[in-house]
Structure formats: C-alpha cells, structure tokens
MARLOMI-726357 format. One record per residue: residue in one letter; x, y, z of N, C-alpha, C in turn. Coordinates in pm, 1 decimal, decimal comma. Example, Ala and Ser with C-alpha at 12.3 -4.5 7.8 and 13.67 -1.06 7.14 Angstrom:
REM MARLOMI-726357
REC rest     n.px     n.py     n.pz    ca.px    ca.py    ca.pz     c.px     c.py     c.pz
REC    A   1319,0   -569,0    780,0   1230,0   -450,0    780,0   1320,0   -330,0    780,0
REC    S   1285,0   -225,0    708,0   1367,0   -106,0    714,0   1290,0      3,0    787,0
This chain:
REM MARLOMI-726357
REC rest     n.px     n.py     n.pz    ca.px    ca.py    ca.pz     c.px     c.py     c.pz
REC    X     82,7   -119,5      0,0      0,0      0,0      0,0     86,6    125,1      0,0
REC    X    174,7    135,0    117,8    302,4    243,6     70,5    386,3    312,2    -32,9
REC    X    391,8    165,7   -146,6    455,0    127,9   -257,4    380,4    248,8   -336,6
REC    X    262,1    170,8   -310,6    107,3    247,4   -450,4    105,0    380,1   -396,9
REC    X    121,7    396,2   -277,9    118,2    556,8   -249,7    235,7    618,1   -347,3
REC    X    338,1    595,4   -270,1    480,7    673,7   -347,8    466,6    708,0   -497,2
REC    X    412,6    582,7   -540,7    442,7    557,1   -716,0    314,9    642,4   -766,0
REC    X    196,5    689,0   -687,0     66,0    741,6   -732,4    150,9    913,4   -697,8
REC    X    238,2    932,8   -598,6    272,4   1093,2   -556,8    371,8   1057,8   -662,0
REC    X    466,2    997,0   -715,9    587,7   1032,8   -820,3    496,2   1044,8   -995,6
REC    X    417,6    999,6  -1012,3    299,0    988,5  -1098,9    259,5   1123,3  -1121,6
REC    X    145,0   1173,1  -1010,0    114,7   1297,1   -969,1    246,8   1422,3  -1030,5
REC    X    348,9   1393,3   -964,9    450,2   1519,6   -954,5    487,3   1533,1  -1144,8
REC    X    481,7   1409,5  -1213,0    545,4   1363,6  -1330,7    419,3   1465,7  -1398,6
REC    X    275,8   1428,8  -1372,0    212,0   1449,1  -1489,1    167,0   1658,4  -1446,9
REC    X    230,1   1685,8  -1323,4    230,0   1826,6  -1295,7    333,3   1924,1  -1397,5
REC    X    417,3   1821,5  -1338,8    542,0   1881,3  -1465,2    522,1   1888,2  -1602,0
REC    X    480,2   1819,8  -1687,5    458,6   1785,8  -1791,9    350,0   1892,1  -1797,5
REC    X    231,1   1913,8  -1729,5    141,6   2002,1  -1795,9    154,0   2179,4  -1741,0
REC    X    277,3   2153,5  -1639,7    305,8   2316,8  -1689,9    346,3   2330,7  -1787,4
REC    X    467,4   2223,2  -1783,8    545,9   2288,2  -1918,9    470,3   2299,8  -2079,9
REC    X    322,5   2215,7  -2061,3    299,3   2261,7  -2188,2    133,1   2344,3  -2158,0
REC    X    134,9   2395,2  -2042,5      4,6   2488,4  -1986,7     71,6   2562,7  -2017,4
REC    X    200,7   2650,5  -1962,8    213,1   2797,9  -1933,9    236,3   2848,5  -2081,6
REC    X    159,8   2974,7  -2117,3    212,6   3026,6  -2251,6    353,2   3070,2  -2263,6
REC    X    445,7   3031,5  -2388,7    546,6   3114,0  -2405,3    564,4   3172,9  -2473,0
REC    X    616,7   3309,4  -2438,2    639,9   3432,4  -2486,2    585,5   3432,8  -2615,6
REC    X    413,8   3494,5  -2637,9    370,7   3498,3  -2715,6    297,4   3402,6  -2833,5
REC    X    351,3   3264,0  -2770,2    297,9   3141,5  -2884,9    150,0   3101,8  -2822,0
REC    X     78,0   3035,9  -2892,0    -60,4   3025,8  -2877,3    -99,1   2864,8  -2930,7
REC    X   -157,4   2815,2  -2845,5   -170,6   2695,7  -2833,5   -305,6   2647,7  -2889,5
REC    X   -388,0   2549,9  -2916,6   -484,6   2527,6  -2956,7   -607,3   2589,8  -2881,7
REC    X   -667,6   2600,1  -2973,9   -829,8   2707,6  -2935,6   -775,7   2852,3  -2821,1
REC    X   -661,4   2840,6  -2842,1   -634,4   3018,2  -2815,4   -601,1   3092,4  -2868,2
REC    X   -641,7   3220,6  -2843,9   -669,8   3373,2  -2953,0   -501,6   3425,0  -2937,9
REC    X   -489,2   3471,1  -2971,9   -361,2   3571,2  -2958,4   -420,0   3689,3  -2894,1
REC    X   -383,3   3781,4  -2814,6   -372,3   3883,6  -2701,5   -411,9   3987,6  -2812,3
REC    X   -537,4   4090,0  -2775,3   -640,4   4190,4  -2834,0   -476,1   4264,8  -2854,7
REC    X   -395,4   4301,8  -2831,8   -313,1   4414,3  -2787,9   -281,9   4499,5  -2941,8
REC    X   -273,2   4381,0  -3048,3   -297,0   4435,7  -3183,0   -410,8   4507,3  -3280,6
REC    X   -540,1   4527,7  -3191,3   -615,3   4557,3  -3243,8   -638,0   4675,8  -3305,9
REC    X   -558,9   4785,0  -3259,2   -495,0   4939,5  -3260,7   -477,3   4890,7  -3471,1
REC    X   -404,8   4818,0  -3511,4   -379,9   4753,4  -3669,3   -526,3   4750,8  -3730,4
REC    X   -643,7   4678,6  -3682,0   -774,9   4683,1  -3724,5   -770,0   4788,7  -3809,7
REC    X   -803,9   4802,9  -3937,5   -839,8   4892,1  -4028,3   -979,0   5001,7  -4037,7
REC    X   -994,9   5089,4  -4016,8  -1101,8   5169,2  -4020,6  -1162,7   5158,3  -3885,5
REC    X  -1107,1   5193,3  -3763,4  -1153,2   5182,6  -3634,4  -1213,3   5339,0  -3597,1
REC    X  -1331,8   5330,0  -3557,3  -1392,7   5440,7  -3484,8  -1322,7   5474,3  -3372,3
REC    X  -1330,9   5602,7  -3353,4  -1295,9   5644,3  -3240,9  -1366,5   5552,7  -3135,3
REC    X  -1526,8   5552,8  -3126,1  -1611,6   5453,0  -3031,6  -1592,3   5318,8  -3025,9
REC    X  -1511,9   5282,5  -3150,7  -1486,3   5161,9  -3102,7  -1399,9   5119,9  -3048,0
REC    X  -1242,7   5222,7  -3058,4  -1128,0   5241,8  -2991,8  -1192,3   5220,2  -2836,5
REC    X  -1234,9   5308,6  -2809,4  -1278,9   5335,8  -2686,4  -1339,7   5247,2  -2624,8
REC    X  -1441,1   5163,7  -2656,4  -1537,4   5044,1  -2600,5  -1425,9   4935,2  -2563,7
REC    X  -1356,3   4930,9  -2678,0  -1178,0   4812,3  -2670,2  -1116,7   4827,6  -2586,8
REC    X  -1094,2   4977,3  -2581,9   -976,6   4986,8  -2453,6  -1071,2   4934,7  -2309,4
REC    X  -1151,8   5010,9  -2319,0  -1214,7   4979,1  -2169,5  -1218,0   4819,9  -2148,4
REC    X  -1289,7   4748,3  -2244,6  -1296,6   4637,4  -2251,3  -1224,1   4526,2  -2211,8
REC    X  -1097,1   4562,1  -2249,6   -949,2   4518,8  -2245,3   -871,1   4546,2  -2121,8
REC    X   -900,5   4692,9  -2046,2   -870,4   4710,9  -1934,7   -914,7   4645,3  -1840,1
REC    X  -1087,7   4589,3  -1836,4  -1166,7   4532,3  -1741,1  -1079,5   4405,4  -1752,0
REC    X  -1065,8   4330,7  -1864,7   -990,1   4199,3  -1868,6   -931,3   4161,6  -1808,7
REC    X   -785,9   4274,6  -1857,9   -665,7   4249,7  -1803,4   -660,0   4276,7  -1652,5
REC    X   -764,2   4345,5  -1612,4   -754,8   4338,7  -1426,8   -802,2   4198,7  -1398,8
REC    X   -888,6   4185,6  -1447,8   -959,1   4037,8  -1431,1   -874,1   3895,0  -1429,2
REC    X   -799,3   3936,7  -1544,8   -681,4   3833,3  -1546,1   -571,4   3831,8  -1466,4
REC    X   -536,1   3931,5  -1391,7   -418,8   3970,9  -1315,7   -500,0   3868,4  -1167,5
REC    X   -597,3   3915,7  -1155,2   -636,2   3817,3  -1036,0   -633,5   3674,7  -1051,4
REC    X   -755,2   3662,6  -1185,5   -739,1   3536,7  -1154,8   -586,7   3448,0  -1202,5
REC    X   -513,9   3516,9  -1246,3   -401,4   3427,2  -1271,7   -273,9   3395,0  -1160,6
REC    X   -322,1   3501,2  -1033,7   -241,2   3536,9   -896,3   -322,4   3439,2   -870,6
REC    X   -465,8   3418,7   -808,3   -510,8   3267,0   -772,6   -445,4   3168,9   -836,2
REC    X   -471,4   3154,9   -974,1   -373,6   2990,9   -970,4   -256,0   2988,6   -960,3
REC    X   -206,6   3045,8   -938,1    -43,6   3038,2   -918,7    -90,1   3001,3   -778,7
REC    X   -136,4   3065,4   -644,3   -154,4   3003,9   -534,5   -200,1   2867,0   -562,6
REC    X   -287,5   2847,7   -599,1   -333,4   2737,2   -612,9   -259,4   2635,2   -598,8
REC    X   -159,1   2648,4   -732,9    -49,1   2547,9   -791,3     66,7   2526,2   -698,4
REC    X     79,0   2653,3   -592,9    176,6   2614,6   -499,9    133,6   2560,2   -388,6
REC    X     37,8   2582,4   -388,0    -52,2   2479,3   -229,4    -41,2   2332,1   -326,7
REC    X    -89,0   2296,7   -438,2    -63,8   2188,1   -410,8     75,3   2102,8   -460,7
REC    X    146,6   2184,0   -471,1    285,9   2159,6   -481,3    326,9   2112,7   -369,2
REC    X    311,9   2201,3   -245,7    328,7   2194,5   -136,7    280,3   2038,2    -66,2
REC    X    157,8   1986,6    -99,3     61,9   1900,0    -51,7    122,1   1769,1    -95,5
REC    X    194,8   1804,1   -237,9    222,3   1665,5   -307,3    383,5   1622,8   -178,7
REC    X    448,0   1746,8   -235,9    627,3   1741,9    -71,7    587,8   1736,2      6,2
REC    X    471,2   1750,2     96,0    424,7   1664,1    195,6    370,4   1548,3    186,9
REC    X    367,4   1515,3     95,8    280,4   1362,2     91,1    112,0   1339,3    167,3
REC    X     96,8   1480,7    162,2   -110,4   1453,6    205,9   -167,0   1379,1    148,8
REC    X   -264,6   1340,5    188,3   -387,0   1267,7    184,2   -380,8   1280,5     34,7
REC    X   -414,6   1192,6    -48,1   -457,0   1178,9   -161,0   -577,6   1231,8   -240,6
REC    X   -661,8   1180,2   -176,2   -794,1   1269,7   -181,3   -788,1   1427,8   -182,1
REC    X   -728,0   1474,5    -79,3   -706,8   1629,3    -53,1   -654,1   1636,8   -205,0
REC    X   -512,7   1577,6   -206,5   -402,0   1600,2   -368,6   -500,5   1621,1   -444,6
REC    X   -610,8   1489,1   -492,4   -701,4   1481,4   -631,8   -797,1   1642,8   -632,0
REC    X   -875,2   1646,3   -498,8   -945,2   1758,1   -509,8   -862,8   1925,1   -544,1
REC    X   -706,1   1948,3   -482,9   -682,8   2064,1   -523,3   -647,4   2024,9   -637,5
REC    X   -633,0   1940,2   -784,9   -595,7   1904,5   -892,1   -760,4   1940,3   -934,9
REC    X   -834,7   1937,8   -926,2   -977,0   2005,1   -947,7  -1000,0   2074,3   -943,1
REC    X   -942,2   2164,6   -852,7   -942,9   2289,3   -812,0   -879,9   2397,2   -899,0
REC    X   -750,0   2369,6   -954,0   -673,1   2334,6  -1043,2   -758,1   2384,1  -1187,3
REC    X   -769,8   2281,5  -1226,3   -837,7   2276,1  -1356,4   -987,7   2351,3  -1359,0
REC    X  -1063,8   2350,4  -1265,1  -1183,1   2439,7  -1263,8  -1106,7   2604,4  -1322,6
REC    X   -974,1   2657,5  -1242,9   -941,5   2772,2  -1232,8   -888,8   2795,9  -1383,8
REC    X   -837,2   2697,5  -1429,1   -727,6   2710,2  -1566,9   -865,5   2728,8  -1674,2
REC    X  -1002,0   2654,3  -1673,4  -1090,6   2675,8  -1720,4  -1188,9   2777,9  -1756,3
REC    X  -1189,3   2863,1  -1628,8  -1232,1   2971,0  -1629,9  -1178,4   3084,8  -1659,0
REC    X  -1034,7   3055,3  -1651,3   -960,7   3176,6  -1749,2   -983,9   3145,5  -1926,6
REC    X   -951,3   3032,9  -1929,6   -976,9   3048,2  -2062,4  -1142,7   3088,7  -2114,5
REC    X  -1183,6   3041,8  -2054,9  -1339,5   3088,4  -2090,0  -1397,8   3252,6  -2108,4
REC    X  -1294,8   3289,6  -1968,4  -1288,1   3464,7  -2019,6  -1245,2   3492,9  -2132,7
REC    X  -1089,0   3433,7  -2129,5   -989,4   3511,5  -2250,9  -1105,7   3542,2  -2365,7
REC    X  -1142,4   3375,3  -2376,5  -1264,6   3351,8  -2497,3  -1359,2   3477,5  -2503,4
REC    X  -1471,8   3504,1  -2384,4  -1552,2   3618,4  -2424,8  -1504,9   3703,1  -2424,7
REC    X  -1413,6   3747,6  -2359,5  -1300,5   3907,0  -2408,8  -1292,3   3900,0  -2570,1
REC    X  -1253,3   3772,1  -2613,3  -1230,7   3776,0  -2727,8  -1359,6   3858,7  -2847,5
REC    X  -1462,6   3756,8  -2818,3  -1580,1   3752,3  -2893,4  -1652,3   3861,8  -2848,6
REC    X  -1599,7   3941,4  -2752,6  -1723,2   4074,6  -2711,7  -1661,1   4220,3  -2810,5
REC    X  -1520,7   4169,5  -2840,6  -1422,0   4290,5  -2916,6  -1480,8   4255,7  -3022,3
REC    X  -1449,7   4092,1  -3079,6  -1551,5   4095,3  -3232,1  -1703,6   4151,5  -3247,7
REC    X  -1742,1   4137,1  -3158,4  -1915,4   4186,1  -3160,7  -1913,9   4350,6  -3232,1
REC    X  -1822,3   4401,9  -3153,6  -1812,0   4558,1  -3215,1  -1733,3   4566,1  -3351,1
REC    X  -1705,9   4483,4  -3389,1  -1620,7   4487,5  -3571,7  -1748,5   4454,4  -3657,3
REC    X  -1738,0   4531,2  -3749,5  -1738,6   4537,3  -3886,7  -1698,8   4403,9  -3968,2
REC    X  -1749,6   4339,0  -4058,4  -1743,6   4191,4  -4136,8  -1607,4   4231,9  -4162,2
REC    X  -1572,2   4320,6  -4254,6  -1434,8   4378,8  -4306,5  -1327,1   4388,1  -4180,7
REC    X  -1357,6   4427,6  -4052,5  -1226,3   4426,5  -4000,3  -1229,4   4285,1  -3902,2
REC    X  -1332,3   4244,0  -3921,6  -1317,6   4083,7  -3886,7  -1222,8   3996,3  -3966,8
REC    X  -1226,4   4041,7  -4071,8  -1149,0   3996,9  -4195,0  -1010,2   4029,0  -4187,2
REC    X  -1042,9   4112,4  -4167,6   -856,9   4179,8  -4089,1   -800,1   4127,0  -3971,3
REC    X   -879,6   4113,3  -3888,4   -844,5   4053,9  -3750,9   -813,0   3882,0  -3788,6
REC    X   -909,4   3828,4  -3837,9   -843,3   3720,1  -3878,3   -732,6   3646,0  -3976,0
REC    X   -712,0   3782,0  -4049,6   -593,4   3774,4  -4127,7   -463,5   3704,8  -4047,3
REC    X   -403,8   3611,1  -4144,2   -274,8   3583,3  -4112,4   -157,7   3695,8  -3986,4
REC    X   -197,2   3800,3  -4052,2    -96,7   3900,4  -3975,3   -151,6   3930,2  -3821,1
REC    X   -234,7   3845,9  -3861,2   -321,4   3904,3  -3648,5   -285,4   3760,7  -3618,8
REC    X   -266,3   3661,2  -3690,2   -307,5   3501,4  -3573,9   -189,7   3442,6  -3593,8
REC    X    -85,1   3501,7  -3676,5     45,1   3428,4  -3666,6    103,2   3405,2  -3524,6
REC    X    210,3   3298,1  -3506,7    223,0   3301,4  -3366,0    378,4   3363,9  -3273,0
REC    X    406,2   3405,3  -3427,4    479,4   3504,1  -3396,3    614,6   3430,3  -3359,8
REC    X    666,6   3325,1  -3372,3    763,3   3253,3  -3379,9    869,3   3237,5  -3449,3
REC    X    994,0   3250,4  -3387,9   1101,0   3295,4  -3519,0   1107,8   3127,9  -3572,0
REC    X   1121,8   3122,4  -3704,2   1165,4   2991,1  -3789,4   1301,6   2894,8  -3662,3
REC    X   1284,1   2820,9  -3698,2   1395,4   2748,1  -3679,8   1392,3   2680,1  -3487,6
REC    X   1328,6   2768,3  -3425,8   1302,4   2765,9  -3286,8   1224,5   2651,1  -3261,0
REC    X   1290,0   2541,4  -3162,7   1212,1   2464,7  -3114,3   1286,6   2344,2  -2986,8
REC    X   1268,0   2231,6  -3017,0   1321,9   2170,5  -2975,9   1459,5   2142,0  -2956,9
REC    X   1570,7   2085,5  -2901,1   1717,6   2101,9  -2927,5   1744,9   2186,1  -2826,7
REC    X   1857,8   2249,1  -2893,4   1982,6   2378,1  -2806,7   1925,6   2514,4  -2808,1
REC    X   1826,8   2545,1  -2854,1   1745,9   2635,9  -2807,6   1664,0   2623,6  -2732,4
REC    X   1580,3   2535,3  -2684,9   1453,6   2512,4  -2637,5   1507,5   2519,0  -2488,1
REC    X   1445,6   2587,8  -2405,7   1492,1   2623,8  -2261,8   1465,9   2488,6  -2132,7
REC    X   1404,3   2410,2  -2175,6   1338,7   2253,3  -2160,8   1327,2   2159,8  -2262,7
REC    X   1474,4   2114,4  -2264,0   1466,5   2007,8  -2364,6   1443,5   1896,4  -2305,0
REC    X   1318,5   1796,8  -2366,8   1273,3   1726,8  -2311,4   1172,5   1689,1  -2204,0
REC    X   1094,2   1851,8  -2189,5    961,0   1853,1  -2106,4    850,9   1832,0  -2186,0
REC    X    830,8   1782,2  -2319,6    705,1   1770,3  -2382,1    735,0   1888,1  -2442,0
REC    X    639,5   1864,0  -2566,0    601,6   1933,4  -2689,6    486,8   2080,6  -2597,2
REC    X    516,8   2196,4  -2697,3    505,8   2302,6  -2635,9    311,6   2365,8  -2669,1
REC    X    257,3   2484,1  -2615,6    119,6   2434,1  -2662,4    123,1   2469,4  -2808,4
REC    X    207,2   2525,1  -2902,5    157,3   2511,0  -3035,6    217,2   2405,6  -3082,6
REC    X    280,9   2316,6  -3028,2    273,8   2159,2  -3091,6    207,5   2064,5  -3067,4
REC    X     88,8   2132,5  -2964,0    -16,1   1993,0  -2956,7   -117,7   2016,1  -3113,0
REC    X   -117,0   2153,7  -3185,6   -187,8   2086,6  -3288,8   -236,3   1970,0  -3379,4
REC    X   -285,6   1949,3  -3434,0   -319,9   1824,2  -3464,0   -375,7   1873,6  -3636,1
C-alpha cells in the first residue's frame, strides 16, 4: 500500500510537470483554441474612435480580471505543490488538482468572451482583418524549437505543438 502511495505521488509530480510545461504560454505562442492577445487591435483597419474606446475599456476590465485570476492559480499550484512534498492525503491532492483545472478553465473561458465581445463591435471587413494571417500568426522565429534552443529540452512538446 506504501509502494502504490509513493508511485501514485511520483505519478502525480510527473504528470504536474509535464502540464506546466505545456500549460504555461510562451512568450507569445498560442496553443490550440487560443486567440492571440487583443493588444494588436490598434492595426484593425477603419476603427472608430467609439470603437477604440469600447476596446480599450474592454481590455482594461480583462486584463484586471486576469491579473487576479491568474495570482489565484499560481496560489493554487503552490498549495498543491506543497501537498504533493508533503505527501497529504490523496484525496485532498485529487481535489486541489480540481481545483486546479476548474481555475485554468475559467480563465480560458474569459480570454474567450473578451475575445468575442471585441468581435461583436467589428465590422465583417475588419473581422477579416483581424483574422488575417498578420493578427493570428504566432509570432515565432523559424527554426526555434526543440534542441539547443529550447529552454526545456525534453519537457514535452510546447502548446503550439499539440496541434493536430
């Protein structure tokens, strides 16, 4: 029973690692079903002053929004960091791993309507723009990846290589 404990907490710690390293965004790359950051929208072609304005605010409410909730999961992630180097209760472990993923969920779910509340105020035409290549590229220099560049070689494929 000891055995199954250890090997269920070295398990645990294995599959933590593995999904930061391919949870946390890096510098600018964008992973499946995520938007790239409004911050380019200023490029949008033929922008109203009112719509400037509705964006910024919009974007401001966000980004406070996100500053919190992304200070929660970081607590989060270190309580149960903490829980796993102590070896707690298992149960406790599974539930803050729920806890966990409820939080990582609900950010993305914002990012998402942040996203779609900026499109609501575009124009078909600068939708067209916004989805242009030059807004959703991921902004990645060629050649960058795996190997003697990659700052974790060997933590798993990064989130724009889980495409499929």
């Amino acid at each position: 029973m000891n055995k199954r404990r250890i090997y269920t907490v070295i398990l645990m710690m294995f599959v933590f690692y593995v999904n930061g390293a391919t949870a946390q965004p890096m510098h600018g790359h964008f992973g499946k079903g995520e938007f790239p950051p409004m911050q380019g929208w200023q490029d949008i072609p033929d922008l109203t002053e009112d719509q400037k304005s509705e964006i910024e605010k919009i974007t401001l409410e966000h980004r406070k929004e996100m500053i919190s909730m992304r200070a929660d999961l970081k607590l989060q992630r270190l309580e149960l960091q903490s829980m796993i180097r102590e070896e707690a209760d298992f149960n406790k472990i599974e539930n803050k791993v729920e806890e966990v993923g409820k939080m990582r969920t609900e950010i993305q779910k914002k990012r998402i309507a942040h996203h779609l509340e900026i499109r609501s105020l575009l124009t078909d035409e600068q939708k067209k723009a916004l989805d242009s290549a030059k807004f959703n590229r991921s902004r990645r220099p060629l050649g960058r990846g795996f190997g003697k560049h990659h700052p974790k070689p060997f933590c798993g494929p990064g989130p724009d290589m889980l495409e499929e």
